[in-house]
N, C-alpha and C positions, 0 to 999 in steps of 0.2 A: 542487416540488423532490423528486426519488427520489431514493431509497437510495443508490445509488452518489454522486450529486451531493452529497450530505449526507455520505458517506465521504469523497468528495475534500476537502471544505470543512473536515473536522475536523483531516485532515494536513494540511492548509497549512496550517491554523491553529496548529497544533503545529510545524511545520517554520520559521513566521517567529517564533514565540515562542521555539524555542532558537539560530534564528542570530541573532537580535537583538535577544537582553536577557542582563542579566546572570542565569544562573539561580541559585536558593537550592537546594542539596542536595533540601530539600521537595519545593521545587515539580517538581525533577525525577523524584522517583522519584513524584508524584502524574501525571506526565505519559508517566511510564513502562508504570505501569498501566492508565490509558488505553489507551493503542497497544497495551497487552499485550492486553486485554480487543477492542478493538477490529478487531486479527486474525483475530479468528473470525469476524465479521462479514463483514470481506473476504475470506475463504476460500470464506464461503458466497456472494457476489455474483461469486465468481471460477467456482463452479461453475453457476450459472445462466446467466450469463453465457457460458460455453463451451457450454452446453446450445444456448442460444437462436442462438449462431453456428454450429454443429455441424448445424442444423435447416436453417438459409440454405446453408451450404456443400453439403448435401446436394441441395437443388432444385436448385442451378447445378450438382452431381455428372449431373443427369438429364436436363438441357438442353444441359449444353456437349460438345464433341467430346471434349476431352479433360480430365483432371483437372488439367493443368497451368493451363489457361484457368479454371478453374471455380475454382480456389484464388484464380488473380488477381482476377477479379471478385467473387469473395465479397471477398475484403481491400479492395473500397470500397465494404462496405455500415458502416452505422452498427450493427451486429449486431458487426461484427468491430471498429469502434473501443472501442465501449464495451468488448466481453471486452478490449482492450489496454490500456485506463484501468482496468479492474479487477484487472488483473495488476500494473501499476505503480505504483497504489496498494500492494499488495502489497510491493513492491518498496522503495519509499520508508519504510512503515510497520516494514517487517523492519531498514533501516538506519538510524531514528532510533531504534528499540530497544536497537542492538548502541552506536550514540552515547551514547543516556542513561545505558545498563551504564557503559560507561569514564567517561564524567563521572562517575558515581556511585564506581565504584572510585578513580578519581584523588582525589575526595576523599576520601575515605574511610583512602586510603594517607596522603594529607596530616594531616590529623586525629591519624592514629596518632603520625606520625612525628613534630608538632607537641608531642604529650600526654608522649613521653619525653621529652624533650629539656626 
């Protein structure tokens, strides 16, 4: 299992554990930091990953007639899916962050509003 493979696995792991359980405030801001921490990770497999497809793009840049052709067949190497699972990891990772934020302020506004009252 590589790095990337092991990045996807931790967001879906993360991603079926907040669509389908009840969370504890806890455990979401421990799941929060995760992804926070986790980020950086994915930023650095998003730049390898553009490296090592940028490398492919370039041979089919020297073999095809045109750069219009050389983009299309690069887009079906496995160079260019992985950089696309590593941006959408990215992707996915960015909005279960911006989710756990609001879960976290939603209670948090609850809590308050609960404690005067």
């Amino acid at each position: 299992m590589d790095k990337e493979t092991t990045i996807t696995k931790i967001i879906e792991d993360i991603r079926n554990e907040v669509a389908n359980t009840d969370l504890l405030p806890e455990r979401a801001a421990e799941l929060l930091t995760k992804l926070s921490a986790l980020l950086g990770n994915i930023l650095n497999e998003i730049t390898r990953r553009d490296m090592e497809y940028n490398k492919i793009l370039l041979e089919f840049l020297k073999n095809e007639k045109s750069a219009n052709r050389a983009k299309i067949v690069a887009g079906t190497t496995e160079e260019y899916k992985t950089m696309r699972d590593a941006r959408n990891a990215e992707k996915v990772a960015i909005e279960l962050i911006r989710s756990l934020k609001y879960y976290l302020k939603t209670k948090s506004d609850e809590y308050e509003a609960g404690k005067y009252h």
